[in-house]
C-alpha positions in Angstrom: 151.7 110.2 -6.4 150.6 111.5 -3.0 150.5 109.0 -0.3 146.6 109.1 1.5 145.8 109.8 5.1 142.7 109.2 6.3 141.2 111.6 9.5 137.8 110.1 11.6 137.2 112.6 13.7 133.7 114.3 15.2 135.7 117.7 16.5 135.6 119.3 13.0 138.0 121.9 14.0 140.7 119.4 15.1 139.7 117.6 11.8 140.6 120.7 9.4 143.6 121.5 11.5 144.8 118.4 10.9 144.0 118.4 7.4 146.0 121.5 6.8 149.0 120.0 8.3 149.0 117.7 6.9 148.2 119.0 3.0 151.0 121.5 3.4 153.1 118.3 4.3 152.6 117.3 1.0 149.8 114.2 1.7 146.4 113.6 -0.1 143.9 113.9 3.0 140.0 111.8 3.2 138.3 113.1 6.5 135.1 111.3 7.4 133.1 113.6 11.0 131.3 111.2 12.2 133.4 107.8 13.6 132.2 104.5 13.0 130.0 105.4 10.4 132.3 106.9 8.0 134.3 103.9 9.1 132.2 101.8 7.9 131.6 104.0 4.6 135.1 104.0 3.8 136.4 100.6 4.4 133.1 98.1 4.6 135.4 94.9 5.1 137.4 96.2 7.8 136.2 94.7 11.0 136.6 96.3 14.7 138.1 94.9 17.6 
C-alpha cells in the first residue's frame, strides 16, 4: 500500500512538479490549488492555529 501525501498549494506548476516527484518516488499524491479551502474539504475536523 502506498503511503499518501497531501500538496495545498495555489502555484499549480510547483503543485504538479511536486506531484511528479514525488509519484516517481513511489507515493500516492492528493493536491488540493486553493489553500484553506481544500483544507477545509479534505480534513473538516482539523482546526488551524
Amino acid at each position: 500500500m502506498k503511503q499518501k501525501i497531501l500538496i495545498i498549494d495555489d502555484d499549480i506548476d510547483l503543485v504538479e512538479a511536486m506531484r511528479l516527484t514525488l509519484e516517481n518516488a513511489g507515493f500516492e499524491v492528493i493536491d488540493a490549488q486553493e489553500g484553506e479551502k481544500d483544507w477545509r474539504r479534505l480534513c473538516p475536523n482539523t482546526r488551524t492555529l
